[in-house]
N, C-alpha and C positions, 0 to 999 in steps of 0.2 A: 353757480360760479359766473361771475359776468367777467366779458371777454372786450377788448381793445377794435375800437374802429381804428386803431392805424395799422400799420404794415406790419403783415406778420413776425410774431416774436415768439421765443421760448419760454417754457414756461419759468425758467433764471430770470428772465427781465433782461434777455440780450438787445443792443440798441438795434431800433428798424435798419432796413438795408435800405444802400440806396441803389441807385440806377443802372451803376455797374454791376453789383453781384444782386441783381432781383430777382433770377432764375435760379438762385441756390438754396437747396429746401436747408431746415432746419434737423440734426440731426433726430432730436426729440418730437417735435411733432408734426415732419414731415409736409409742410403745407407748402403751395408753391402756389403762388400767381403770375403765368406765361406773359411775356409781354403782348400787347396786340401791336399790329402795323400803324402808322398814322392812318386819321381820318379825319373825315367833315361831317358831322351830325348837323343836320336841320329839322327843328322840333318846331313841328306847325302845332298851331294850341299853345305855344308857349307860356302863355298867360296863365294858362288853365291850372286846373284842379294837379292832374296827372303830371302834369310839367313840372310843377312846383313841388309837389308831395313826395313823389316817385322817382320821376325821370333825374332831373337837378342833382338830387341826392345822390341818389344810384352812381350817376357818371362822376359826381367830387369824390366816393368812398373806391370805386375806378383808380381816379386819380390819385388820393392820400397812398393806396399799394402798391404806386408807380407802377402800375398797368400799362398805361399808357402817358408820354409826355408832351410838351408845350407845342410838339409837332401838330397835333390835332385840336381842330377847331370842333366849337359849339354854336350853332348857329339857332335863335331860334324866334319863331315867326308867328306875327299875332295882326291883328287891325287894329288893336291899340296903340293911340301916337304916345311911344314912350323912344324917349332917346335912349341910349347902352347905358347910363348910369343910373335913371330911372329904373330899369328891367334889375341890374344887379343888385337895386336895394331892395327891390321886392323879392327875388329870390334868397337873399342873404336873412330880409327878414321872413318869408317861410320856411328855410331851414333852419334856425333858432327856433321856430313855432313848432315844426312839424315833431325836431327832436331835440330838447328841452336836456334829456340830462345825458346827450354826448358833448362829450369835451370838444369845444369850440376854438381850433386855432386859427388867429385873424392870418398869420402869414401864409397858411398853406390855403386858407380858403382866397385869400387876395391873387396868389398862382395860379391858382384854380381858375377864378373870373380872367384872365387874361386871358383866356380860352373862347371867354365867349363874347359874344355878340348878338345884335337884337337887329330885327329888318320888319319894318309894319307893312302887310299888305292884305289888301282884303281878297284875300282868296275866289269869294264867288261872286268875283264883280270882274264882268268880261272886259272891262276896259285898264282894270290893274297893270301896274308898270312893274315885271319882276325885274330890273335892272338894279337895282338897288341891291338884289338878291344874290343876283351872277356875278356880282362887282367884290361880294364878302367870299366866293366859290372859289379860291386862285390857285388850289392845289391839284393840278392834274395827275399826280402822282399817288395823289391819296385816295384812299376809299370813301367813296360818297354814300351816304343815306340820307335817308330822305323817312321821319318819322311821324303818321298820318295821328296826332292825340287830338280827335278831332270826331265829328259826328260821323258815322259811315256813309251819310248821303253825302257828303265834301269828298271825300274819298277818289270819284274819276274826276270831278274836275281841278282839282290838284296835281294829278297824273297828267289831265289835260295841262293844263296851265303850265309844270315843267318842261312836257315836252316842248311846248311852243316858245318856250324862252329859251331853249337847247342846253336844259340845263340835267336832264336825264341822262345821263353817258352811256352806254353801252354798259359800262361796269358799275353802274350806281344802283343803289338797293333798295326795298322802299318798304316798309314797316306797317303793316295797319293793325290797329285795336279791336278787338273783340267789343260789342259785336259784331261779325261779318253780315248787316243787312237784318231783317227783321220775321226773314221765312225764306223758302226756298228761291222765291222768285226774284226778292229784291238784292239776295245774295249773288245770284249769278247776275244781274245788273253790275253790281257793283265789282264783282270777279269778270266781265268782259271789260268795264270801264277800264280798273287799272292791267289789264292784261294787253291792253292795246300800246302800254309805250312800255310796261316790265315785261319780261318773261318769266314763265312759273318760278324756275331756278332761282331770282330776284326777290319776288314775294316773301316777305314774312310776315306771316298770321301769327299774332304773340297769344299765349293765355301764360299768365302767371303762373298759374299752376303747375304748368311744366317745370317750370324753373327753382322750384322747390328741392333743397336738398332728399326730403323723406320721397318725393315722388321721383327719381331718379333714381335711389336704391332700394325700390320697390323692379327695376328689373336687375338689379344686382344680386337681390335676393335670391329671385328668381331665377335665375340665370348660371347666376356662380356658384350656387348650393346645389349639393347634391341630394341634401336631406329636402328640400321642398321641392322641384317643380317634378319629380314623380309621382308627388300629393296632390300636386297642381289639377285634380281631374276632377268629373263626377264622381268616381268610384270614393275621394276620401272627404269631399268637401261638400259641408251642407246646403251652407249657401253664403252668399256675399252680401254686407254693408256700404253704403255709401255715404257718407254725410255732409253737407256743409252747413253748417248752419252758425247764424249770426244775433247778435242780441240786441242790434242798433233798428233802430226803424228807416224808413226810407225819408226822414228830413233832410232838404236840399237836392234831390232826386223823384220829388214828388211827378213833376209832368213827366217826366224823362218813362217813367220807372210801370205809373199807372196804363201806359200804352206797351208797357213790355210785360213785366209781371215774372214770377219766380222761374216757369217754366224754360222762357224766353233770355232772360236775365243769365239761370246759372246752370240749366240743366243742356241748354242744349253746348254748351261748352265745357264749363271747368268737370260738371257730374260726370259725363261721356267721353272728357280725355283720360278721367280717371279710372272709368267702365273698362274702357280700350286699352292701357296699359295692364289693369289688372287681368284680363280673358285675353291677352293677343295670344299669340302661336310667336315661339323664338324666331327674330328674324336671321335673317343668313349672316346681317353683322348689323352694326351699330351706327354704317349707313344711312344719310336721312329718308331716303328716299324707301332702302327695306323697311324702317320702324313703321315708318307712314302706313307703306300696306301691306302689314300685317295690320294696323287697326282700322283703317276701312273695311277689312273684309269680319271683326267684332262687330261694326256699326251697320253692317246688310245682314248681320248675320239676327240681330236684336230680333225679337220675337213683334207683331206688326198689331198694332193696340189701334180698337176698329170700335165703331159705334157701338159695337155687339157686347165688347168686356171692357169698356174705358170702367164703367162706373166699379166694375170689381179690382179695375187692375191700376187705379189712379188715384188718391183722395187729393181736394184741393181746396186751403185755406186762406184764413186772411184774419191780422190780429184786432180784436181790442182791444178795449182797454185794461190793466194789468199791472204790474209791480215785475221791474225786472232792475236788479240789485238793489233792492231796497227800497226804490223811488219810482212811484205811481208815473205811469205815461199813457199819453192818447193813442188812440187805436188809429187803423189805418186812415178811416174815411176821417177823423177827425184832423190830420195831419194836410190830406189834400184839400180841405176846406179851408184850411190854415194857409194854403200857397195862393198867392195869386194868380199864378203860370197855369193852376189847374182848372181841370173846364167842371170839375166836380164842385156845387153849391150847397150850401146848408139844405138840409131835408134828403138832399139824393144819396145814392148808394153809386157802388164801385161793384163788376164783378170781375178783377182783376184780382188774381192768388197772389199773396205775400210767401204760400207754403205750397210744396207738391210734397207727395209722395208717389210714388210709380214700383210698382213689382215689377221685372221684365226678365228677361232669360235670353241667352246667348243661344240659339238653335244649331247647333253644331255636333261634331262625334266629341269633343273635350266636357262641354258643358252642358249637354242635353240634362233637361232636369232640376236644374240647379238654379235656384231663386235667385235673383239679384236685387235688390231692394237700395232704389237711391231716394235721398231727401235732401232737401233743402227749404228753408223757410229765413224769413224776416222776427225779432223780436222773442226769439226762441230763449231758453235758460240762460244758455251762453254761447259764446263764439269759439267754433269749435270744428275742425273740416278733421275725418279720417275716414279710412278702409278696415272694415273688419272683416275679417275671412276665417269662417268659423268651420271647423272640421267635423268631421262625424262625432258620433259618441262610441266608443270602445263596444265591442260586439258581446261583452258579457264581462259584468264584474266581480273579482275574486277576495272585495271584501266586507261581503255582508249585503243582507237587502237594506240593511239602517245605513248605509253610506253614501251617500250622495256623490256622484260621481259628475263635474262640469266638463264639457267639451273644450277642447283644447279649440284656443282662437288667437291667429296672428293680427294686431291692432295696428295700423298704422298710421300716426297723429300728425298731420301734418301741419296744423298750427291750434290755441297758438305756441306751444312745445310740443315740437318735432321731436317726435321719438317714434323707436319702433319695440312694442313688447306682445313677445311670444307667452302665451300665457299657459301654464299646465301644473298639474295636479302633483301634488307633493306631499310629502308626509310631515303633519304640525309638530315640532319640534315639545317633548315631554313625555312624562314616563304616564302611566294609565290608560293605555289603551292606544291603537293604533286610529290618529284621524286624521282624512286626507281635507287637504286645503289646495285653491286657488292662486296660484303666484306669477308673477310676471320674469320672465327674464327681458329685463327693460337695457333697453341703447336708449338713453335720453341724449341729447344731440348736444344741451349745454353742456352736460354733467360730464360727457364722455371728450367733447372736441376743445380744447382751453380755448385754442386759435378762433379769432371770429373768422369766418365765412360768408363770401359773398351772399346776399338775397335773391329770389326768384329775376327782378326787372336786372338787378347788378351782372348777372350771369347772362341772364339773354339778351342783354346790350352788347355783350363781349362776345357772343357768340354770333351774331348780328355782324360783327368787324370781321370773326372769321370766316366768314361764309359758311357756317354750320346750322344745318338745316333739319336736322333730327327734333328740336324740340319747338320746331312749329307748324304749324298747317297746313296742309296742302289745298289746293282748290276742291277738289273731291271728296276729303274728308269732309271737310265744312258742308259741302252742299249734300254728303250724305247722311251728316247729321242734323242738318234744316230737313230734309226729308222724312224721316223718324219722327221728331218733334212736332211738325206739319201735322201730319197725321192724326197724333192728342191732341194737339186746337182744334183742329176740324171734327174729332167727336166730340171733345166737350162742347163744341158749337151745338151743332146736331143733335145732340139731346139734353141740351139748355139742363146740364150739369152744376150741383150747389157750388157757391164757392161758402163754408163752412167758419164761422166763425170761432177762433181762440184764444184766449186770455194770453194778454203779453205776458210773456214770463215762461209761458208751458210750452211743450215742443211738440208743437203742434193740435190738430184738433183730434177728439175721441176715436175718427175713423182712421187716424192713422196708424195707433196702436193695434185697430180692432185689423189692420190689413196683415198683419206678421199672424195676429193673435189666431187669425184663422187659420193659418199653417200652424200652428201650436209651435211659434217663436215668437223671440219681444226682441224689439231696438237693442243697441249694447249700450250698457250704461256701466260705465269702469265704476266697480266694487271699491270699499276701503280696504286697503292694507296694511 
């Protein structure tokens, strides 16, 4: 059932609200978007990939929900000499590009741009004039951010550079993109850089992935049932999945991507915020600051992967060449040979993973014992991120040795349909004989919500306005999960570990299977129904 980018509606086809009643939910399907306070967004990177694709988007589908009105400015900031009417046709023509078959209205996207504004300045050139910048600033009333879409080594001297034009207020906010740095060391760099003109409190480390609808009622689940977080232990739960995986290669991300690699890229962030909400301990409340640490103290708790068992407890790949939806593609090293940014030449190799797998275990009294199993790779079947948390198997069954009895397993899909299905054992419907089958009790997220719904950047831009701080990062998480992941570079250094080649198209290479297969478990792979 596809669903309306404009203002929330019933499912009658009641007309949007406007301004005045945009706080009144609908009797039927209950949806509300709170207004937020005016503010001043300044999107450095403007130009960019994320600005254009993401950000842009995000804050007009903001706007089309009358979320917020004409009070708040968009400011955003690049070193390319483009005047405001330049920048607006190139954002206006990346959202017709980026999204092709939502309905296009010129007059609310023309409201829309009256919001923004464009300011060139070259950021890491000490002699920049930010006057041009504090001159578009005029609303002291309003909440300021300041958002870093930008390389992480830009990072403190943007901090830097605010401060020195006095455009940092006491109450202004400052935004930065994952990645935090590229290891432990250059993350706290980068976390004293901007910590000398923000305060913690100020800082927002975004990951997408928080802001996912399925990954926010993943502790609703949790938390508000009383039929699961009793189950929640070692005693009922076998072991945990992790997945993200994608079926695009890294074209356009080649230099970027080959000095980072899968590990670096997706495990030490989106894999381990979703490790952390899944194993935390309930916090005292909903708190940013409680959610925080209860999952720093999952990410010290992680089991410490050493020279000694990388090679048991890690496989690590990289695609060839392949067929992935029908149509043959070049493998990895074939791609950076293809860029000219990359320092990789015809004849050489890469030993940079497109794929990890990692076995690890939470070392605690809840989880002791309990396999966790995260992946992610490049080129993989399809694009595809969830949690599967698979339950023991029934301690003896009452119907027959000829019956096959499957372990009950909560799935949770977080893109690209969000859903959450409880999966368990039922009786196939027909007369001859009793046999049990596999079923989902599925919440598909289209199928169940008509109302569209903010996105992951939609929601934590608004969350950003309000000062809510639950679903980003804290300085400590971050540099205790660079710590962890430190760790597996430094053994797979150490004992000059394969990186394993596998055909685009498959998910991943033979040892990743063979890593479950030796606990006598396999990946989840959703059954037909």
């Amino acid at each position: 059932m596809s669903k309306s980018r404009s203002t929330p509606h019933t499912q009658t086809g009641a007309p949007a609200r406007g301004p005045a009643d945009m706080s009144v939910k609908s009797e039927q399907d209950q949806s509300e978007f709170v207004p937020v306070a005016p503010f001043e967004m300044v999107i450095f990177g403007g130009t960019g990939d994320l600005a254009r694709r993401k950000l842009i988007p995000s804050l007009y589908h903001r706007f089309l929900d009358r979320q917020f009105d004409s009070k708040s400015r968009i400011i955003a900031v690049s070193r390319s000499d483009y005047s405001r009417d330049d920048y607006i046709k190139k954002i206006t023509e990346a959202f017709q590009s980026f999204h092709p078959n939502e309905p296009f209205d010129q007059k609310t996207w023309a409201d829309f741009c009256k919001l923004v504004d464009y300011v060139a300045i070259d950021v890491m050139n000490d002699d920049s004039d930010w006057t041009a910048l504090g001159d578009k600033l005029d609303c002291s009333a309003c909440i300021r951010i300041f958002y870093l879409a930008m390389p992480p080594r830009m990072y403190a001297p943007i901090a830097d550079g605010l401060n020195a034009a006095g455009l940092a207020t006491p109450q202004s906010r400052v935004v930065l993109e994952k990645p935090i740095g590229k290891d432990y060391e250059s993350a706290e760099i980068i976390n004293n850089g901007v910590g000398r003109v923000f305060d913690e409190n100020r800082i927002y480390r975004i990951d997408h992935y928080l802001g996912k609808e399925t990954v926010q009622n993943l502790m609703v689940l949790r938390f508000a049932n009383i039929l699961f977080e009793p189950l929640w232990t070692r005693e009922s739960i076998d072991h945990i999945q992790i997945t993200a995986a994608e079926s695009i290669g890294v074209a356009g991300r080649e230099a970027y991507y080959d000095k980072s690699g899968a590990l670096r890229d997706m495990v030490q962030n989106h894999l381990l915020q979703l490790l952390c909400l899944t194993c935390m301990e309930p916090p005292d409340s909903l708190d940013g600051d409680a959610i925080r640490t209860e999952k720093i103290k999952v990410l010290k708790a992680l089991r410490p992967i050493t020279p000694d068992n990388v090679a048991s407890f890690t496989v690590r790949g990289q695609y060839a060449p392949g067929q992935v939806d029908g149509e043959t593609v070049e493998g990895y090293i074939d791609e950076l040979i293809g860029d000219d940014n990359s320092d990789i030449k015809d004849g050489e190799q890469s030993l940079t993973e497109t794929f990890v797998a990692i076995k690890t275990e939470v070392e605690n009294w809840r989880w002791a014992g309990v396999p966790i199993y995260l992946r992610t790779g490049k080129r993989m079947s399809g694009r595809f991120s969830e949690i599967v948390v698979q339950f023991k198997p029934v301690p003896h069954s009452v119907f027959g040795a000829g019956t096959k009895l499957n372990p009950n397993r909560l799935v949770i899909r977080l893109q690209p349909d969000e859903s959450v299905n409880l999966w368990v054992e039922i009786k196939e419907p027909g007369a001859g004989g009793l046999r049990v089958k596999s079923w989902p009790l599925d919440l598909t997220y289209d199928e169940a919500f008509t109302t569209r719904y903010p996105d992951a950047y939609e929601r934590l831009l608004m969350d950003v306005v309000r000062g809510r701080l639950a679903l980003f990062m804290r300085r400590d998480e971050v540099e205790a999960a660079w710590t962890w992941v430190d760790q597996i570079q430094d053994a797979w250094s150490q004992t000059q570990q394969n990186v394993q080649p596998y055909p685009a198209g498959a998910d991943g290479p033979g040892d990743a299977q063979h890593l479950l297969e030796l606990d006598k478990r396999t990946w989840w792979s959703r059954p037909d129904v």
